[in-house]
C-alpha positions in Angstrom: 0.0 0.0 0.0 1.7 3.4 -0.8 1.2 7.1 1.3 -1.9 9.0 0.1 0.3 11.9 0.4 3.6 11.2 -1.2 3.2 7.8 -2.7 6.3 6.3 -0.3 5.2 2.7 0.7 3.3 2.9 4.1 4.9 2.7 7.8 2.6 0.3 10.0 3.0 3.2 13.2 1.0 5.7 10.5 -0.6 3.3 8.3 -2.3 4.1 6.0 0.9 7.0 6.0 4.7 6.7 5.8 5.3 9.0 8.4 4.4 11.2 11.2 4.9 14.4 8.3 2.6 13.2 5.8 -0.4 12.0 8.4 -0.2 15.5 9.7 -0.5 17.1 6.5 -3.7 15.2 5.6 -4.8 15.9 9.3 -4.3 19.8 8.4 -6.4 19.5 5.0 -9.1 18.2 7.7 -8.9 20.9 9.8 -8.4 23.9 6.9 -11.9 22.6 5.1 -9.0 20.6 2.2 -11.4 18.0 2.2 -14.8 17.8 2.8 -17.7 15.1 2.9 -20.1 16.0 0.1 -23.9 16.3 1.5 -26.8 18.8 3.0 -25.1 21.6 5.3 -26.9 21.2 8.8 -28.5 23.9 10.8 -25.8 23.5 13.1 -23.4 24.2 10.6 -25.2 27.4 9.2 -25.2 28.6 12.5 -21.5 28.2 13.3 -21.2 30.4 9.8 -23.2 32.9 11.0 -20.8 36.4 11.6 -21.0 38.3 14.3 -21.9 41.6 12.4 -25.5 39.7 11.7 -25.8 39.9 14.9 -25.5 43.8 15.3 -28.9 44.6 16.8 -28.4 42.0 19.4 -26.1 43.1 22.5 -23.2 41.9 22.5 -22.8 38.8 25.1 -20.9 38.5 28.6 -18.5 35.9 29.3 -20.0 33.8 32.0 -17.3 33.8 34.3 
């Protein structure tokens, strides 16, 4: 089986990668929006979108602490 990332064969500590550098580059596609799982956006999701300036005639909130 070879890397996803650079094509090396795989290491069996980062299988399916060869290393340590090329797992966290596909971890940091993840996290960047890279890659993405095709489908319906959830509320949830539209939510988290949402900026705060479309908020503006709501006061702003306290931090509960």
């Amino acid at each position: 089986m070879s890397c996803p990332i650079c094509g090396k064969t795989t290491d069996a500590g980062y299988r399916p990668f060869c290393s340590r550098r090329c797992a966290d580059i596909d971890l940091g596609r993840w996290l960047t929006g890279s890659y993405v799982i095709p489908g319906e956006a959830l509320e949830e999701d539209e939510a988290a979108l949402k900026l705060p300036e479309d908020d503006a005639d709501e006061p702003p909130r306290r931090k509960p602490h």
